[in-house]
C-alpha positions as CSV (number, residue, x, y, z in Angstrom):
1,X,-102.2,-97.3,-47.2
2,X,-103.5,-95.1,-50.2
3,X,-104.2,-92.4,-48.1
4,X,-101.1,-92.2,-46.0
5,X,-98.9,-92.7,-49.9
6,X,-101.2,-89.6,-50.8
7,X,-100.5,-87.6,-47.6
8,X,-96.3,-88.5,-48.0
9,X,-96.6,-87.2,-51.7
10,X,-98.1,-83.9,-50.9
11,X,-95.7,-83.3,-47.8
12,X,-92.7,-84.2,-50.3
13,X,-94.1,-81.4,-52.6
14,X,-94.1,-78.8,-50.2
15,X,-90.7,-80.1,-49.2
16,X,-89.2,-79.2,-52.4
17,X,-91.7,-75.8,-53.2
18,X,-89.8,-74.5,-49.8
19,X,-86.1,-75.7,-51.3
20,X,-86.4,-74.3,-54.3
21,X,-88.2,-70.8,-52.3
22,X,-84.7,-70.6,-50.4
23,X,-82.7,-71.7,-53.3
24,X,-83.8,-68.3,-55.1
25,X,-83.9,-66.1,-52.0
26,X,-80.2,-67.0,-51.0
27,X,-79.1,-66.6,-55.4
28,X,-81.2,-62.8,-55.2
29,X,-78.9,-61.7,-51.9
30,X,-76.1,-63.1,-53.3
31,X,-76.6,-61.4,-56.2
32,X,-77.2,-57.8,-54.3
33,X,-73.8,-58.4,-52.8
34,X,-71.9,-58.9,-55.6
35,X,-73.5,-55.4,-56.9
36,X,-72.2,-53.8,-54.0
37,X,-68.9,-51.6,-53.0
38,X,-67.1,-54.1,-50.8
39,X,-65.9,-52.0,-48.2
40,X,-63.8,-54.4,-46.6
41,X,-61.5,-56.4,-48.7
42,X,-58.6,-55.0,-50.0
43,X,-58.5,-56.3,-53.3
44,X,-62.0,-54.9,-54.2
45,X,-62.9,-53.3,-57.3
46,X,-62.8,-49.6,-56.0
47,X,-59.7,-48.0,-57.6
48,X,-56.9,-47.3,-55.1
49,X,-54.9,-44.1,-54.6
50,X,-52.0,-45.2,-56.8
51,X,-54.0,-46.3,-59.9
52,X,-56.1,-43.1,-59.1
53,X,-53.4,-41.1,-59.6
54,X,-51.5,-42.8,-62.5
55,X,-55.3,-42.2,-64.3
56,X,-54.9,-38.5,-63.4
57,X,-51.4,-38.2,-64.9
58,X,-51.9,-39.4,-68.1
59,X,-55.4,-37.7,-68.4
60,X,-56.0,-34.0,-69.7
61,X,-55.9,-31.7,-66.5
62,X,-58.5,-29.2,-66.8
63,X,-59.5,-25.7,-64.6
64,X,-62.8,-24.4,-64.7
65,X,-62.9,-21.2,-66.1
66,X,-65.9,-18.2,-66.3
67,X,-66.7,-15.6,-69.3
68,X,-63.5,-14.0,-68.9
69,X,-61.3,-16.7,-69.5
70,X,-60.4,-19.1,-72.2
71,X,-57.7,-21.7,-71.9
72,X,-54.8,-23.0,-73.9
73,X,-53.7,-26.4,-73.8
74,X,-49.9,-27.0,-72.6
75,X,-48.0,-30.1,-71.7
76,X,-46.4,-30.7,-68.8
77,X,-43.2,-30.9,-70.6
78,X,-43.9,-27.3,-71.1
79,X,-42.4,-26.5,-67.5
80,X,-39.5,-26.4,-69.0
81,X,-39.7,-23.0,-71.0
82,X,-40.5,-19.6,-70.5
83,X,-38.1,-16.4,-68.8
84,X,-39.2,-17.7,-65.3
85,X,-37.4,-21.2,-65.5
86,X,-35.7,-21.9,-62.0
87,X,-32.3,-23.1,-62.8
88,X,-29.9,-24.3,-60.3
89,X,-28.6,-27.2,-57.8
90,X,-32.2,-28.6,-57.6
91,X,-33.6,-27.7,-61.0
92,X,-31.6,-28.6,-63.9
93,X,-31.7,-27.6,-66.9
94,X,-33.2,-30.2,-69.4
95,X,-33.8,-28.1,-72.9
96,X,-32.2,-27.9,-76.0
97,X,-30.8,-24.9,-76.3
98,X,-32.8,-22.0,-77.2
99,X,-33.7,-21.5,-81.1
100,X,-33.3,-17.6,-81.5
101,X,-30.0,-17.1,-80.1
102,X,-28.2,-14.0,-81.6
103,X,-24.5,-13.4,-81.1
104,X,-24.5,-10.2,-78.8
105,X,-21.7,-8.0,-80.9
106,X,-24.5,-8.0,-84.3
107,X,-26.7,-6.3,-81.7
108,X,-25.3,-4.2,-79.8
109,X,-24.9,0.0,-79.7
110,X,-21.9,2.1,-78.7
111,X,-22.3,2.8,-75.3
112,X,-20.6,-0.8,-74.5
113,X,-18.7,-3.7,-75.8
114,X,-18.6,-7.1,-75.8
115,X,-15.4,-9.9,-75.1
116,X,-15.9,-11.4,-78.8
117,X,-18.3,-12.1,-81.8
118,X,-19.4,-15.3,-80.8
119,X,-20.8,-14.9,-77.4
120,X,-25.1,-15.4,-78.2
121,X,-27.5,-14.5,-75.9
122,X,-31.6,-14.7,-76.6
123,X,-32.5,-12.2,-79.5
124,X,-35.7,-11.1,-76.9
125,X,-32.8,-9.4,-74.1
126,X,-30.7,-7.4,-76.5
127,X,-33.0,-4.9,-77.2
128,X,-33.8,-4.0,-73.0
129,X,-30.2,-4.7,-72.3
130,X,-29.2,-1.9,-75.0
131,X,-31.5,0.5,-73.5
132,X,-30.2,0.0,-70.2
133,X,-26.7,0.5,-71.5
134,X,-27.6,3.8,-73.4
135,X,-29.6,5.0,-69.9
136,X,-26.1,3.9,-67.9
137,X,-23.8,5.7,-70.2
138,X,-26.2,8.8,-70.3
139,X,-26.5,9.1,-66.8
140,X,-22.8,8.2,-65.9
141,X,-20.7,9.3,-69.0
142,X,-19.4,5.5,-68.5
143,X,-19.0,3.3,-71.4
144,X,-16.4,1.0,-69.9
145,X,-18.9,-2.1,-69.6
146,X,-18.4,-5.2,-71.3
147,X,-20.3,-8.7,-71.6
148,X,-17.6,-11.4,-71.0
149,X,-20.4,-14.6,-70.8
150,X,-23.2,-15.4,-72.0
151,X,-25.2,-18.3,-73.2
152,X,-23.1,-21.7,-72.7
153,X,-23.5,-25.5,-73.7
154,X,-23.8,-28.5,-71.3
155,X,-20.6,-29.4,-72.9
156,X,-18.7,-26.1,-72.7
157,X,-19.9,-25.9,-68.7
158,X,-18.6,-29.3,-68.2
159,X,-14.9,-27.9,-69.4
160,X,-15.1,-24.9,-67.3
161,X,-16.4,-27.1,-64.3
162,X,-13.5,-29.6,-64.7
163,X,-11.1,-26.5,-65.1
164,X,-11.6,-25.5,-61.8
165,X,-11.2,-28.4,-60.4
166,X,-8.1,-29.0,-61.9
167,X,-7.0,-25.2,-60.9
168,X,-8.1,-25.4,-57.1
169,X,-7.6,-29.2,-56.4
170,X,-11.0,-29.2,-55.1
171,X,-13.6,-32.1,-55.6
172,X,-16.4,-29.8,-55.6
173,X,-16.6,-25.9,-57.4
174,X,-17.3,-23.7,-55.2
175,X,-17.4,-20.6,-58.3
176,X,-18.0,-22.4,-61.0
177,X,-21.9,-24.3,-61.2
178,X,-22.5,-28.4,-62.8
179,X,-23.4,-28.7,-66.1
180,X,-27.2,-29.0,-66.6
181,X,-26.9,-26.2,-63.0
182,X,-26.2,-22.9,-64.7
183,X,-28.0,-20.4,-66.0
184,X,-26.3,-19.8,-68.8
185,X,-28.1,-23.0,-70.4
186,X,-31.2,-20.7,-70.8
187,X,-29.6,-18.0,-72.8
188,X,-31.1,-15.2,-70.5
189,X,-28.1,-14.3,-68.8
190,X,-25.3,-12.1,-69.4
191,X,-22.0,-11.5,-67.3
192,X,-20.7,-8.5,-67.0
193,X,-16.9,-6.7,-67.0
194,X,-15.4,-3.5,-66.9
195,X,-12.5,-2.2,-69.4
196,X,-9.2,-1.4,-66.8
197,X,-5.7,-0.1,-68.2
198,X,-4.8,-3.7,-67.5
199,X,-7.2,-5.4,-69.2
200,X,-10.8,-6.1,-67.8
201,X,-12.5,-7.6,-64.4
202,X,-15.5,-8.4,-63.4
203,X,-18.2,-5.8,-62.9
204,X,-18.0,-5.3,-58.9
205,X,-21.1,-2.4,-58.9
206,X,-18.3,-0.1,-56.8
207,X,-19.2,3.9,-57.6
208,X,-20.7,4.9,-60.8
209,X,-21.2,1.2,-61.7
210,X,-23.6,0.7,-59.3
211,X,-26.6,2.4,-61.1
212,X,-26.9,-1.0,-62.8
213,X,-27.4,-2.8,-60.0
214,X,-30.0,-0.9,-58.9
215,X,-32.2,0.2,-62.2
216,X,-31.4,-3.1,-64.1
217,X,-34.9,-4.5,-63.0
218,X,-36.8,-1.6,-64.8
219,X,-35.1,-3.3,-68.0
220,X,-36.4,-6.3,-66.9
221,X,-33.3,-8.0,-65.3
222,X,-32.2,-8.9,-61.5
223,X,-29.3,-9.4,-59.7
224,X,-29.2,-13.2,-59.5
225,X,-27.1,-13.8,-57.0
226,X,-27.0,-11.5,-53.9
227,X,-24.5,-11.7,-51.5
228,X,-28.3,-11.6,-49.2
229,X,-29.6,-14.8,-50.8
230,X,-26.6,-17.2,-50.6
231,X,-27.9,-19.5,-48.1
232,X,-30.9,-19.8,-50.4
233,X,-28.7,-19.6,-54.0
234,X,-26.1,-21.8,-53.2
235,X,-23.8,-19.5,-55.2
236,X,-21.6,-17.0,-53.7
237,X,-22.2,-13.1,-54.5
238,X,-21.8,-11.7,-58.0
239,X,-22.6,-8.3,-59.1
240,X,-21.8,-8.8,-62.3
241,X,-24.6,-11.8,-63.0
242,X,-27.4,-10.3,-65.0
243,X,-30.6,-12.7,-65.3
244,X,-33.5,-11.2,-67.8
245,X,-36.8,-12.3,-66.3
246,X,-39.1,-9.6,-67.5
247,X,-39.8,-6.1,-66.4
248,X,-43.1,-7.1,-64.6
249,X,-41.6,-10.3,-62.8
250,X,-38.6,-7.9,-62.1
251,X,-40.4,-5.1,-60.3
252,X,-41.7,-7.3,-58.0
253,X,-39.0,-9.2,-56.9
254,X,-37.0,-5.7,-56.6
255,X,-40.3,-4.6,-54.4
256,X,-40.1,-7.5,-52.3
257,X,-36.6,-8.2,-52.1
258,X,-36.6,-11.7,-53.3
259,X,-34.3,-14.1,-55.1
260,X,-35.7,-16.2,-58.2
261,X,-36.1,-19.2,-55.8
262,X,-37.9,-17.1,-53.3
263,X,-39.9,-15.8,-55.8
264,X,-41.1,-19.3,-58.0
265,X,-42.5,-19.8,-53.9
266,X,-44.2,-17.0,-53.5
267,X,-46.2,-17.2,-57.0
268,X,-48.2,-20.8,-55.5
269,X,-49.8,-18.4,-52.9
270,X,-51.8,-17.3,-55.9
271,X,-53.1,-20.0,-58.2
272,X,-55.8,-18.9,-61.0
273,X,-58.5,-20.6,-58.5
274,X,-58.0,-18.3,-55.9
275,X,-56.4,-14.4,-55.5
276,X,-54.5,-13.3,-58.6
277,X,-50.9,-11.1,-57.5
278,X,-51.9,-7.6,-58.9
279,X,-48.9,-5.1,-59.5
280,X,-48.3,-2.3,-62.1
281,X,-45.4,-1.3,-64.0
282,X,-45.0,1.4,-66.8
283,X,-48.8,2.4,-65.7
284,X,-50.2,-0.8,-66.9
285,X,-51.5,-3.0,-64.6
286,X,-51.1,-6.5,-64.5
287,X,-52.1,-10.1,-63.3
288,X,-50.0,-13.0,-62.4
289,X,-51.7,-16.2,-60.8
290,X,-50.2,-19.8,-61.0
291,X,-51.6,-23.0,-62.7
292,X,-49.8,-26.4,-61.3
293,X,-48.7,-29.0,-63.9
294,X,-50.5,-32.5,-62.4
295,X,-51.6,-34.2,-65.6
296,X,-49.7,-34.7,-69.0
297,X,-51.3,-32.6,-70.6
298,X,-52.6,-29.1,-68.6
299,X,-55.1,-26.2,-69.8
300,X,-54.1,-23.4,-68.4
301,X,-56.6,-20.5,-68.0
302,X,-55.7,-17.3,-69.8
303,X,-57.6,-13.9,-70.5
304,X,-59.7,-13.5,-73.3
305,X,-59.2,-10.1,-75.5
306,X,-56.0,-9.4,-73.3
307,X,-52.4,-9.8,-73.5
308,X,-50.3,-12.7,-71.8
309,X,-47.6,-14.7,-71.3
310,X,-47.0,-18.1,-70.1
311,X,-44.0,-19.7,-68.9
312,X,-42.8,-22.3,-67.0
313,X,-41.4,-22.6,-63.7
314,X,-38.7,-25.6,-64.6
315,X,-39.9,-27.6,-61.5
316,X,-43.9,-28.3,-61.1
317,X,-46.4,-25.5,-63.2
318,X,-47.1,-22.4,-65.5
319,X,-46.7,-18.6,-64.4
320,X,-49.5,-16.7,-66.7
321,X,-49.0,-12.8,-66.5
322,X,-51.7,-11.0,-68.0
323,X,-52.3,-7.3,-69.5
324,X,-55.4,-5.9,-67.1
């Protein structure tokens, strides 16, 4: 009876030894697991696409750069600024108005005039626009040009807007663009007219007129509107909308026959990371590549030791044109 007491005991002991054996095998695989991606339930601790991407946006967005580029740091707000801001029925303008407006009449020369004294364009046009005047009058002995428009309020496009209305019956403007739609917001623009016996009208770029039309991009502005680019522009033609985007931006556009919209396009076929557009104006040559605006807060590349601008395309990055 001893014996087989003894011989239960020791089989009981093993018993248990083996329990608690399995007991800490099964707590070390469970343990592994736990450590592990799990791939197929949904609610797993992996981050998905959407939380992903909210991290990204309110992160700094950075660009690697080599030994010939810096970087300055811009916010995406930023897109909003700059003489290359795309504004019309898709991208409104959503700015205060410009700081350094100067009425056009304390800046102007001879060789044209303006409608009154308050009519304010940005101080960086006048002095291009004056040249181009002086060339005009020099080569056509005309001096019959005057600036009827030019920079205009949210508030004093929404009068003009409803005045149409009013005067065509109409539900929709088909001259006149929405508040927060015109390019007049910007302060870049100018809208032209010519002096008659009767008064004035709008510049039409018939006969002598026309050298405007086609020099004004060595000045650095373009022909907004062409009767070409409707479809595209949503406005009809007008000869006598002036839009300054830069002599460099200008030339190419003129060289390639583009619109603003079609141009903003064409500038994402070169971002910093990959070709840079090259062109030359003046016999400088120059650099343009494209940086998109994905976080809040966006370095964009820029040239050491050389000269550059940035602005803003008003809908989703940064155009940097550099001195080569």
């Amino acid at each position: 009876m001893a014996r087989k007491r003894k011989r239960r005991l020791k089989i009981g002991r093993v018993i248990i030894a083996l329990a608690i054996v399995v007991v800490i095998v099964l707590a070390v695989i469970f343990a592994v697991k736990a450590l592990s991606p799990d791939e197929g339930n949904p609610s797993s601790s992996t981050p998905s696409q959407s939380s992903t991407n909210s991290e990204s946006n309110s992160s700094s967005q950075q660009v690697v750069t080599d030994d010939a580029y810096g970087a300055v740091q811009m916010s995406k707000d930023d897109i909003h600024q700059g003489d290359l801001i795309l504004v019309n029925y898709d991208a409104h303008y959503v700015t205060d108005a410009p700081t350094d407006l100067v009425t056009v009449a304390s800046q102007k020369i001879d060789q044209y005039s303006v409608k009154n004294n308050e009519l304010q364009v940005r101080e960086k046009i006048m002095e291009p626009f004056n040249r181009m005047m002086e060339d005009f009058a020099n080569e056509t002995g005309l001096t019959d040009v005057m600036v009827i428009s030019a920079h205009r309020t949210v508030e004093y496009q929404q009068m003009l807007y409803d005045n149409d209305l009013e005067r065509t019956g109409l539900t929709y403007s088909e001259e006149v663009a929405k508040p927060g739609e015109s390019e007049h917001h910007t302060g870049l623009v100018m809208d032209l007219g010519i002096i008659t016996a009767d008064g004035s009208k709008f510049f039409d770029a018939s006969g002598d007129h026309i050298w405007v039309n086609q020099n004004c991009y060595k000045y650095g502005f373009v022909v907004r509107y062409p009767e070409s680019k409707k479809d595209i522009t949503k406005i009809i033609h007008e000869p006598w909308h002036y839009r300054y985007v830069g002599p460099v931006h200008a030339a190419v556009m003129e060289e390639k026959g583009f619109c603003l919209e079609e141009y903003i396009d064409f500038l994402k076929d070169y971002p910093f990371e990959g070709e840079h557009l090259k062109t030359s104006v003046d016999g400088k040559e120059y650099e343009i590549y494209y940086v998109p605006a994905i976080a809040d807060t966006v370095e964009v590349p820029i040239p050491k030791d050389k000269e550059y601008t940035i602005s803003g395309n008003n809908v989703d990055g940064f155009i940097v044109t550099a001195e080569q």
